[in-house]
PyMOL Python script that loads the backbone (N, CA, C, O; Angstrom):
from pymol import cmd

cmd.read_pdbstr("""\
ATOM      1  N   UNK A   1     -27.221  12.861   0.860  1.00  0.00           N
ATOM      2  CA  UNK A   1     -26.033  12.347   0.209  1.00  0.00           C
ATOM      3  C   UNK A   1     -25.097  11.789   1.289  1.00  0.00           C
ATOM      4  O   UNK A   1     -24.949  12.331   2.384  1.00  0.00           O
ATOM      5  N   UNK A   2     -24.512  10.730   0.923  1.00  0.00           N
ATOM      6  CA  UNK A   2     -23.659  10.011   1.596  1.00  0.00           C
ATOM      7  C   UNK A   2     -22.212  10.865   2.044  1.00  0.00           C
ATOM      8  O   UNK A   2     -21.626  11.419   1.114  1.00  0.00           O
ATOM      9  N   UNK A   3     -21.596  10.995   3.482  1.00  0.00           N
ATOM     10  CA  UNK A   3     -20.295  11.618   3.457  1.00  0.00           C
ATOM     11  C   UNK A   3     -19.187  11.198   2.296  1.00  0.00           C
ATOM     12  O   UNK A   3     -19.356  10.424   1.354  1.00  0.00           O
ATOM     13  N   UNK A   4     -18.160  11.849   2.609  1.00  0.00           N
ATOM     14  CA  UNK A   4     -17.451  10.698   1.502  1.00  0.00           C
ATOM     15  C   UNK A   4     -16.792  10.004   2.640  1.00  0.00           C
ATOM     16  O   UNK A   4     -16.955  10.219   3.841  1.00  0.00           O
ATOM     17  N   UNK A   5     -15.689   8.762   1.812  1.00  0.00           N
ATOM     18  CA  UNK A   5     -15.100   7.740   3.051  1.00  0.00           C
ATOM     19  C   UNK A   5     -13.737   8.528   3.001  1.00  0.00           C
ATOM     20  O   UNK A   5     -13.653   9.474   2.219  1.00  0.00           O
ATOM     21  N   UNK A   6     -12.770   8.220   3.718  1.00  0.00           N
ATOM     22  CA  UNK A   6     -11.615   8.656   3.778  1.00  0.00           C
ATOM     23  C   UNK A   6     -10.664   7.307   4.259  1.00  0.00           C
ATOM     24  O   UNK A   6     -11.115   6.663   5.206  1.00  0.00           O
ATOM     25  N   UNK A   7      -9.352   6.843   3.643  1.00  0.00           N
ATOM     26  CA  UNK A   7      -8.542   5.854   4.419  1.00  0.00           C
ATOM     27  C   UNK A   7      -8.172   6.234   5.597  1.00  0.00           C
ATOM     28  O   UNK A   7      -7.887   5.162   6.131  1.00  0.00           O
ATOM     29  N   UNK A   8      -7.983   7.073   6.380  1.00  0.00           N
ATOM     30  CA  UNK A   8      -7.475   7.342   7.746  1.00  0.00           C
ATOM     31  C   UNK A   8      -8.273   7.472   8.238  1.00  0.00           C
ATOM     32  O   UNK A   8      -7.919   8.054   9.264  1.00  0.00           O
ATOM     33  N   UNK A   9      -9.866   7.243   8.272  1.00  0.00           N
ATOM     34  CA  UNK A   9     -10.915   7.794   9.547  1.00  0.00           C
ATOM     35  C   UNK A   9     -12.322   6.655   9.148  1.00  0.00           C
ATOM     36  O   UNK A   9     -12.831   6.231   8.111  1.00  0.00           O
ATOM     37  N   UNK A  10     -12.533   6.501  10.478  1.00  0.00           N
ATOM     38  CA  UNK A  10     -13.616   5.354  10.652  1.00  0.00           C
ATOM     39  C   UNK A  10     -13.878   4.325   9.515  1.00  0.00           C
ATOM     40  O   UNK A  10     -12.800   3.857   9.151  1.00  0.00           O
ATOM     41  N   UNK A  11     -15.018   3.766   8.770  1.00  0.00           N
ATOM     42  CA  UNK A  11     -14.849   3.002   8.086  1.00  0.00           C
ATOM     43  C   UNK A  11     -13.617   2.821   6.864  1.00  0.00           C
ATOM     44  O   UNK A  11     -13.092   1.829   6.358  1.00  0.00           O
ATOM     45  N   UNK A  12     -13.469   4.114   6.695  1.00  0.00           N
ATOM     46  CA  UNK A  12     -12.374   3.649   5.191  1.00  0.00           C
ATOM     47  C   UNK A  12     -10.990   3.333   5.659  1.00  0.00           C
ATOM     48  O   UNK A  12     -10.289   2.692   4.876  1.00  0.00           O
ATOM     49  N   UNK A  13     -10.307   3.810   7.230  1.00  0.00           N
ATOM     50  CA  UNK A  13      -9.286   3.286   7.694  1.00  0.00           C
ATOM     51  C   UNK A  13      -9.926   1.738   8.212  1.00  0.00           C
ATOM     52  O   UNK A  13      -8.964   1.016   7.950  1.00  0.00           O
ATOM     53  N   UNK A  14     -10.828   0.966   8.703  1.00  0.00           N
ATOM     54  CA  UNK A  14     -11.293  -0.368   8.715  1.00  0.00           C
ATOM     55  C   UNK A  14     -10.602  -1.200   7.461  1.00  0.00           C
ATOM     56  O   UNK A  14      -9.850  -2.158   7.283  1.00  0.00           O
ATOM     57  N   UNK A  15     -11.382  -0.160   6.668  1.00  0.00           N
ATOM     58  CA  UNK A  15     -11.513  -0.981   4.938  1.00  0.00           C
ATOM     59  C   UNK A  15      -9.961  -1.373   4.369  1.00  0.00           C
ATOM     60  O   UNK A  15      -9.528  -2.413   3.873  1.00  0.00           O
ATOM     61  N   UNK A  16      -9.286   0.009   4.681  1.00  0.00           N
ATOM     62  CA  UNK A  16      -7.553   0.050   4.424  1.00  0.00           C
ATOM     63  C   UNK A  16      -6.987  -0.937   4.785  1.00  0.00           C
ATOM     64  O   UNK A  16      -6.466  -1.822   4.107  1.00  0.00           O
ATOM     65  N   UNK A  17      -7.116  -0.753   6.531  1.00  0.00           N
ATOM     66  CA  UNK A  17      -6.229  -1.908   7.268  1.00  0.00           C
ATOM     67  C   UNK A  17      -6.841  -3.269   6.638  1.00  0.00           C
ATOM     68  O   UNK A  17      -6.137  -3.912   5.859  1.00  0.00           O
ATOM     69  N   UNK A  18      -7.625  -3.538   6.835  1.00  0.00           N
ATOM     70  CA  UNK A  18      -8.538  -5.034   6.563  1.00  0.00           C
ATOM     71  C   UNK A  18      -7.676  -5.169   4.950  1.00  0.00           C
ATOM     72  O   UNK A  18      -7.282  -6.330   4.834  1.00  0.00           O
ATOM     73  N   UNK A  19      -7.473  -4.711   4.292  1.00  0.00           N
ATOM     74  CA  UNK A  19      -6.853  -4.912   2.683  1.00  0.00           C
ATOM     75  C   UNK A  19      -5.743  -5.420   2.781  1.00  0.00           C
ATOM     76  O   UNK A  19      -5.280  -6.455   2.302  1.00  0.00           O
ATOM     77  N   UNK A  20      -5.035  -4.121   3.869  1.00  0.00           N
ATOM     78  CA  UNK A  20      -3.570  -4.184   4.066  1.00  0.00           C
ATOM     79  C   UNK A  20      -2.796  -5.079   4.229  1.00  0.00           C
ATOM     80  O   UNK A  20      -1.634  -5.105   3.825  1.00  0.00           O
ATOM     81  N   UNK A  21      -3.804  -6.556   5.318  1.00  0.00           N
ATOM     82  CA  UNK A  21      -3.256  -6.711   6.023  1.00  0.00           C
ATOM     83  C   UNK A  21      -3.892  -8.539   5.131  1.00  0.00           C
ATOM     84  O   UNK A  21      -3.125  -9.502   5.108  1.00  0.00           O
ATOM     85  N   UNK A  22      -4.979  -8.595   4.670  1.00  0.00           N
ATOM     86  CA  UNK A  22      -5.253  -9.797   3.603  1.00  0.00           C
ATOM     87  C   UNK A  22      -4.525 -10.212   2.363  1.00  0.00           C
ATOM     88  O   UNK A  22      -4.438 -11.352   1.907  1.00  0.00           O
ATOM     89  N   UNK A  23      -3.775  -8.582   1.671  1.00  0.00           N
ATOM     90  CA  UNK A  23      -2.898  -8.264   0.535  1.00  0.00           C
ATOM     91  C   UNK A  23      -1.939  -8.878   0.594  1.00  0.00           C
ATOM     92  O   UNK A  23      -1.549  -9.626  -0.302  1.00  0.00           O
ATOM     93  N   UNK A  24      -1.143  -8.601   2.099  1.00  0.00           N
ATOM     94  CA  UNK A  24       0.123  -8.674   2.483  1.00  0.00           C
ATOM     95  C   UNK A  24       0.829  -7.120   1.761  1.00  0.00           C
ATOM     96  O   UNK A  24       1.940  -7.020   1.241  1.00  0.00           O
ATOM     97  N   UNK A  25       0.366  -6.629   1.837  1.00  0.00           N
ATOM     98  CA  UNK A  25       1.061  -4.552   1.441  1.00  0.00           C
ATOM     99  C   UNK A  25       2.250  -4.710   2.300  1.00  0.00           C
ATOM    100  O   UNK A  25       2.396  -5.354   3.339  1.00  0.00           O
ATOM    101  N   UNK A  26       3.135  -3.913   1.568  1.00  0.00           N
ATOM    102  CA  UNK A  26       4.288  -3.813   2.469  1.00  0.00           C
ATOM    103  C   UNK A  26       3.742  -2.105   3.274  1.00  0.00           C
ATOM    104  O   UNK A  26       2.889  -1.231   3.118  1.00  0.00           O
ATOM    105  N   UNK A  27       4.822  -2.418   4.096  1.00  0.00           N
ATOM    106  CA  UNK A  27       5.208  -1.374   4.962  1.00  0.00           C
ATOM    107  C   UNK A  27       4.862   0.148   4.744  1.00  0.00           C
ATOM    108  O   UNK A  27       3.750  -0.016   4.243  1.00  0.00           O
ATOM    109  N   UNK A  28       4.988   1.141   4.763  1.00  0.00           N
ATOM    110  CA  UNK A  28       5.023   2.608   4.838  1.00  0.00           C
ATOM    111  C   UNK A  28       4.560   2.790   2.926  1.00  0.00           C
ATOM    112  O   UNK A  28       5.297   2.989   1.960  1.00  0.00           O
ATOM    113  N   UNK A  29       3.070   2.615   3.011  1.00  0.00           N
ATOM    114  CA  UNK A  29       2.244   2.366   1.812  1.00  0.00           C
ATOM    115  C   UNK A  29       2.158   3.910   1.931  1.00  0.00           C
ATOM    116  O   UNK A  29       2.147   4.711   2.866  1.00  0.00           O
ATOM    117  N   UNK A  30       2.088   3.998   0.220  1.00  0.00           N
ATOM    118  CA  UNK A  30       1.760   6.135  -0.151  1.00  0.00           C
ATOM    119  C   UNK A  30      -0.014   5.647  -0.702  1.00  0.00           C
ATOM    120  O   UNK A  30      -1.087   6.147  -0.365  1.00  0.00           O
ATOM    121  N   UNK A  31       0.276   4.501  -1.646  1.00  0.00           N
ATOM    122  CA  UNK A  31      -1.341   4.274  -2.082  1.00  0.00           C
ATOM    123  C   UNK A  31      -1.167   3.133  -2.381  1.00  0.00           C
ATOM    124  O   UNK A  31      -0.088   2.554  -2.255  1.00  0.00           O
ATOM    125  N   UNK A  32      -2.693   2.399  -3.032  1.00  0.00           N
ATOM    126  CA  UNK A  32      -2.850   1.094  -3.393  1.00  0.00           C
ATOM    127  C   UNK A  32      -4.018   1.214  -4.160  1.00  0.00           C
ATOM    128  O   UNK A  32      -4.990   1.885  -3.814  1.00  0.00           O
ATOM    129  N   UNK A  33      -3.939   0.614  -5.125  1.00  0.00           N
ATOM    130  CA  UNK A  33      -4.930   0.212  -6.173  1.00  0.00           C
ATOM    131  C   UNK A  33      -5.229  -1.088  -6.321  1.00  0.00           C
ATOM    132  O   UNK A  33      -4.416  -1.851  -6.842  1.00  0.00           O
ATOM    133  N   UNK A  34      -6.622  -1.573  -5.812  1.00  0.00           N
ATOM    134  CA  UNK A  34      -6.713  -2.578  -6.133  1.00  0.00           C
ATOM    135  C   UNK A  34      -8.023  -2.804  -7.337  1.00  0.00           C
ATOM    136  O   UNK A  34      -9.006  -2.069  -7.433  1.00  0.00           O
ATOM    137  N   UNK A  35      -7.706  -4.111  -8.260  1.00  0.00           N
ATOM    138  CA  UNK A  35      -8.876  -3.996  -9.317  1.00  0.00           C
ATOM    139  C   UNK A  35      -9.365  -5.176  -9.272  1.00  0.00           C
ATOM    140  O   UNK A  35      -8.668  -6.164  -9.501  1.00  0.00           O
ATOM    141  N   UNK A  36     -10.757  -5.252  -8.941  1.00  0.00           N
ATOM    142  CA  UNK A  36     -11.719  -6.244  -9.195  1.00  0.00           C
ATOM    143  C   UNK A  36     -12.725  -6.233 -10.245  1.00  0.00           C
ATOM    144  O   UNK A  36     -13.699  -5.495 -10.099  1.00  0.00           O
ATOM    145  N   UNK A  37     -12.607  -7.021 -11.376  1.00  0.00           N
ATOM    146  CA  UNK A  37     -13.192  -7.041 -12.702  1.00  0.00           C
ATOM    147  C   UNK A  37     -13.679  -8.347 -13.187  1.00  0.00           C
ATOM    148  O   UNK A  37     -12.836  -9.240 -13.105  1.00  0.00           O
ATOM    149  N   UNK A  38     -14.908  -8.709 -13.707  1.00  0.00           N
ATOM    150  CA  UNK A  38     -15.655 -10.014 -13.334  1.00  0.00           C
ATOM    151  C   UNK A  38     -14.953 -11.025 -14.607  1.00  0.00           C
ATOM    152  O   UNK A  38     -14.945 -10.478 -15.710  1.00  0.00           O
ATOM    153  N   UNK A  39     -14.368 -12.437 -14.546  1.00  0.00           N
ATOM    154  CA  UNK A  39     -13.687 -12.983 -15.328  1.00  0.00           C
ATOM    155  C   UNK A  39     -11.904 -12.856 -15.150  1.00  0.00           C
ATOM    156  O   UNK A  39     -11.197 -13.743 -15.627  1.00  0.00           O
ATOM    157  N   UNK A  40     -11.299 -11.675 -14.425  1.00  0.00           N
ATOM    158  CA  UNK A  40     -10.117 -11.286 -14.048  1.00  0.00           C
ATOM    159  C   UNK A  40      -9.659 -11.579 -13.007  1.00  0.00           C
ATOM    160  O   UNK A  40     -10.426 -11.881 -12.093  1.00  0.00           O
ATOM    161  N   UNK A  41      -8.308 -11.582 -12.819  1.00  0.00           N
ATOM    162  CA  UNK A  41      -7.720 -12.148 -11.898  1.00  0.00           C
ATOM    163  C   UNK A  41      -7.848 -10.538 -11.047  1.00  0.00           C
ATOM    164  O   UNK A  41      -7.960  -9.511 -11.716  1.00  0.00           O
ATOM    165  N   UNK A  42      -7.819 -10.508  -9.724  1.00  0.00           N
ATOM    166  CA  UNK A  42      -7.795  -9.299  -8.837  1.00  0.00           C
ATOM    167  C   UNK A  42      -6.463  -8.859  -8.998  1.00  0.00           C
ATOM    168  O   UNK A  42      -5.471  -9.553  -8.777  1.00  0.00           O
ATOM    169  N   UNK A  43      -6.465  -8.009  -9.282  1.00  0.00           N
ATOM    170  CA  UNK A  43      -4.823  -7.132  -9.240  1.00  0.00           C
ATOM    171  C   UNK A  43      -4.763  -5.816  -8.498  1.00  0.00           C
ATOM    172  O   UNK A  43      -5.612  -4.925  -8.471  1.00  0.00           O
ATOM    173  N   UNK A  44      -3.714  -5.871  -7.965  1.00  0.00           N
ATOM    174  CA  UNK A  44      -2.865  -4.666  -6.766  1.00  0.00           C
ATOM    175  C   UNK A  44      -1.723  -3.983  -7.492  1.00  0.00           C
ATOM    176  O   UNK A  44      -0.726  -4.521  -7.973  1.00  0.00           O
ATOM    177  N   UNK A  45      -2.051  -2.701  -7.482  1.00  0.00           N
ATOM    178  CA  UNK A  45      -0.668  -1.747  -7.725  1.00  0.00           C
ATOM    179  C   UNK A  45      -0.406  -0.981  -6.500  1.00  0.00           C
ATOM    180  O   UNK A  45      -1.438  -0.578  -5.964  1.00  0.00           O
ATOM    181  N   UNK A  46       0.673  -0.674  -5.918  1.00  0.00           N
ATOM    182  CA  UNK A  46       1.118  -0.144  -4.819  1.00  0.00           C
ATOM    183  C   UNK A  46       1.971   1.290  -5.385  1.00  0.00           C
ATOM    184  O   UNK A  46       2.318   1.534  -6.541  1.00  0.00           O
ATOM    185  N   UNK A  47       2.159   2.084  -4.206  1.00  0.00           N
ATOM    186  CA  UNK A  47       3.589   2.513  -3.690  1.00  0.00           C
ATOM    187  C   UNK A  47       3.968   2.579  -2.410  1.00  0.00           C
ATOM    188  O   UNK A  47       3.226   2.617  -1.429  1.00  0.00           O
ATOM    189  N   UNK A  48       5.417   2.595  -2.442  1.00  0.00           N
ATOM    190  CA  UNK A  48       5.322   2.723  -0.733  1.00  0.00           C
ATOM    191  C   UNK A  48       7.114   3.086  -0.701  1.00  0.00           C
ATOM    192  O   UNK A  48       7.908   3.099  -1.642  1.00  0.00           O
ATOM    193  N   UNK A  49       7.316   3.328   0.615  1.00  0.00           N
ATOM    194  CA  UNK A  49       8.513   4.332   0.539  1.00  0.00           C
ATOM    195  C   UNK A  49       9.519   2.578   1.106  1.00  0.00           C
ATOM    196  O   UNK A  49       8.845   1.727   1.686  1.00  0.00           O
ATOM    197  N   UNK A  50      10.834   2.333   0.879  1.00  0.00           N
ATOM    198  CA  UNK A  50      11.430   1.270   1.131  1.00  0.00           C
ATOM    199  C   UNK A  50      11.740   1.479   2.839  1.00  0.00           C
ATOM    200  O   UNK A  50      12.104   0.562   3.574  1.00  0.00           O
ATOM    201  N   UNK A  51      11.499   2.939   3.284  1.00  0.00           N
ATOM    202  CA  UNK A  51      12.240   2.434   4.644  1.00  0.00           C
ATOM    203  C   UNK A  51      11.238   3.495   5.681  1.00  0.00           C
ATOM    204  O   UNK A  51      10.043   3.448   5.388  1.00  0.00           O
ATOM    205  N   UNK A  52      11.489   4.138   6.479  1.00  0.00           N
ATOM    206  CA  UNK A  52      10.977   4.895   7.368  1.00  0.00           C
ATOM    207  C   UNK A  52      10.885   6.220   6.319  1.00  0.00           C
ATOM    208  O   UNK A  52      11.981   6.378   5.780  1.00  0.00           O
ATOM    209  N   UNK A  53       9.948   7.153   5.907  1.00  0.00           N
ATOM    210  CA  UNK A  53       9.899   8.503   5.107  1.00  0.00           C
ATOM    211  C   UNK A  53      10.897   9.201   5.730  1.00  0.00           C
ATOM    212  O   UNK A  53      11.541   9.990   5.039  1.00  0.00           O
ATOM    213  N   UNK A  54      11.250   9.037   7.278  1.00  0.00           N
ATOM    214  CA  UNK A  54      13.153   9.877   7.118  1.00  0.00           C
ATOM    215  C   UNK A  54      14.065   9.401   6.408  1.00  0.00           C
ATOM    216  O   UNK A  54      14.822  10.112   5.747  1.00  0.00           O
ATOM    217  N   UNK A  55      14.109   8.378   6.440  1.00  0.00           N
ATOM    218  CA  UNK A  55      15.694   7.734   6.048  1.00  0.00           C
ATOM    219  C   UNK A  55      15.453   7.856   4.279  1.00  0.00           C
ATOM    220  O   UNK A  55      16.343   7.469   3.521  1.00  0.00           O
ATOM    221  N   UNK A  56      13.790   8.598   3.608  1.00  0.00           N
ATOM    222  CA  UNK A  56      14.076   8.312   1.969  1.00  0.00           C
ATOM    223  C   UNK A  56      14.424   9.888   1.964  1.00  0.00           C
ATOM    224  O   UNK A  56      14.902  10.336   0.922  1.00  0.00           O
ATOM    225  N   UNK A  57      14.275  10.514   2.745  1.00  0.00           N
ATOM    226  CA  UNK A  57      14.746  11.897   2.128  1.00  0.00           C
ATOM    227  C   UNK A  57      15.868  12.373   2.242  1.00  0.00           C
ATOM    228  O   UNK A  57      16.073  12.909   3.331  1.00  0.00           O
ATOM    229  N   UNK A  58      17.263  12.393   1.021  1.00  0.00           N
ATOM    230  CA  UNK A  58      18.938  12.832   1.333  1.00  0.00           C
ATOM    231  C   UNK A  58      19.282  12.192   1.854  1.00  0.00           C
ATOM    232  O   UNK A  58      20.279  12.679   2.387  1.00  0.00           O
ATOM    233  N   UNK A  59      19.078  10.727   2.317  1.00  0.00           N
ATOM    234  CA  UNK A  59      20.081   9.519   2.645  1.00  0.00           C
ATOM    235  C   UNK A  59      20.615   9.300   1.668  1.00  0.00           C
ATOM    236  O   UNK A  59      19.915   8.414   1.175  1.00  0.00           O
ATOM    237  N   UNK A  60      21.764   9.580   0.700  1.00  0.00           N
ATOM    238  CA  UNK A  60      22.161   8.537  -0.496  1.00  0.00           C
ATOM    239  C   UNK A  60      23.230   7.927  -0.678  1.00  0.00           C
ATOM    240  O   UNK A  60      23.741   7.429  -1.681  1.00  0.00           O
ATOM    241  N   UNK A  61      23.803   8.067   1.296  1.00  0.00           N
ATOM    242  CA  UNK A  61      24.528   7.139   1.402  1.00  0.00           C
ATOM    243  C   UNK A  61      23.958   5.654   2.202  1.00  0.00           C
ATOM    244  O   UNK A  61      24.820   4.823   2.488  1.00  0.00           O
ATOM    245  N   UNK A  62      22.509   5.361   2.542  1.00  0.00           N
ATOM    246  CA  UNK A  62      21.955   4.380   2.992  1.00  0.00           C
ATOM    247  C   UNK A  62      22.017   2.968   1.903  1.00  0.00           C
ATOM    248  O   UNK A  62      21.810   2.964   0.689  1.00  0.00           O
ATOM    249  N   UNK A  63      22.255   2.200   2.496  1.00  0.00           N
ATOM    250  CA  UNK A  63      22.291   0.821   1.436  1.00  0.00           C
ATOM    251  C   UNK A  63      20.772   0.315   0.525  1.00  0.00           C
ATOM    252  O   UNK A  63      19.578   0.406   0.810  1.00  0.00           O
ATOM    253  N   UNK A  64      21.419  -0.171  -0.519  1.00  0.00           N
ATOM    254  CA  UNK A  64      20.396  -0.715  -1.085  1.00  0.00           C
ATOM    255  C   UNK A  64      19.277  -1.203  -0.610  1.00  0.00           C
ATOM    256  O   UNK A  64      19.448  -2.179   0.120  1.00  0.00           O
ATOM    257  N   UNK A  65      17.473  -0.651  -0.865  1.00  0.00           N
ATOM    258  CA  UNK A  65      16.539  -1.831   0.231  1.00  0.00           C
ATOM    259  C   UNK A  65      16.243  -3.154  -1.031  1.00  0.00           C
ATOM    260  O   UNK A  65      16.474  -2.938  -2.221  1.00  0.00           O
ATOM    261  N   UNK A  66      15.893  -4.036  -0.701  1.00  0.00           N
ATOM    262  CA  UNK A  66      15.681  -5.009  -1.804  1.00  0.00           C
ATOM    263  C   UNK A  66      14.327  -5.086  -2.116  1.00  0.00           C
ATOM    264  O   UNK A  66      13.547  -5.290  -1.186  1.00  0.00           O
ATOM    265  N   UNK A  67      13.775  -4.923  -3.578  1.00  0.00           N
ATOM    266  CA  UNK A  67      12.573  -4.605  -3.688  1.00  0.00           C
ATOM    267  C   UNK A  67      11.770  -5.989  -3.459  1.00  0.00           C
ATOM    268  O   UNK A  67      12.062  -7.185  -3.475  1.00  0.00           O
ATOM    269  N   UNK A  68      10.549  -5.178  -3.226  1.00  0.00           N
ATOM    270  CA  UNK A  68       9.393  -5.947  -2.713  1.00  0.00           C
ATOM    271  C   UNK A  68       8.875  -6.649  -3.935  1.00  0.00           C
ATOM    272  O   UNK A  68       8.768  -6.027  -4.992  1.00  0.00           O
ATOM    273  N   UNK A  69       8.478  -8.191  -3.817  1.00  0.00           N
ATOM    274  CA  UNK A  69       8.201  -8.527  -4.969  1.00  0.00           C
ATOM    275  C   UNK A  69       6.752  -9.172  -5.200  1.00  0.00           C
ATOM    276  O   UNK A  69       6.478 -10.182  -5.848  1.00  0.00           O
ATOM    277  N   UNK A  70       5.831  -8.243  -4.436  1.00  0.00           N
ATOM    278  CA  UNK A  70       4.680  -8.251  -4.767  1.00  0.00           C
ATOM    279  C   UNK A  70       4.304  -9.613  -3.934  1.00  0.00           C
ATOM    280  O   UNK A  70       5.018 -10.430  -3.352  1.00  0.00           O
ATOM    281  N   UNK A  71       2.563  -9.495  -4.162  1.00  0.00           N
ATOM    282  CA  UNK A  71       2.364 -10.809  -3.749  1.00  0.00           C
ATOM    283  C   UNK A  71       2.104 -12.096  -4.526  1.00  0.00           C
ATOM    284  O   UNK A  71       1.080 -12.740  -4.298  1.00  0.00           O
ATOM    285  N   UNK A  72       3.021 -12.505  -5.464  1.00  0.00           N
ATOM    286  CA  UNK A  72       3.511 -13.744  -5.577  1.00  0.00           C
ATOM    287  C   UNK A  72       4.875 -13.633  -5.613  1.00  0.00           C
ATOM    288  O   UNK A  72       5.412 -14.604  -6.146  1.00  0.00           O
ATOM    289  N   UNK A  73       5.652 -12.738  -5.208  1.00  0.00           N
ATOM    290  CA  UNK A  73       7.358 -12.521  -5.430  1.00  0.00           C
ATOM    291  C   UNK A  73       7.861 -11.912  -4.239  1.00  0.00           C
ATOM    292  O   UNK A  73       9.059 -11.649  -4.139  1.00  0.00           O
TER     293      UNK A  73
END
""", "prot")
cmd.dss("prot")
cmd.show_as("cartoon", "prot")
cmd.util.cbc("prot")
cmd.orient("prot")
């Protein structure tokens, strides 16, 4: 049986970055879903934190970040 892959270690961090970076993903990504379905347009769902994971925890006096508007926005 095959290991499993993992995003942070040898091929599945390859596979991640290589997505990451063709997608255009923003910054400090938690996950990503991407769907490839035959006749469909490819679609990406994300999350990701707006700033450094310090500055999202009990900053709530930090300014507005302006959301990310995907890749056509």
């Amino acid at each position: 049986m095959a290991s499993a892959m993992l995003p942070n270690a040898g091929k599945g961090a390859e596979i991640r970055e290589y997505l990451e970076r063709a997608l255009g993903l923003p910054p400090n990504l938690v996950w990503f879903d991407v769907r490839f379905a035959l006749g469909e347009v490819i679609t990406v769902r994300c999350e990701f934190h707006p700033g450094p994971p310090e500055d999202v925890e009990g900053d709530d006096d930090a300014p507005a970040t302006p959301t990310y508007g995907g890749l056509n926005g």
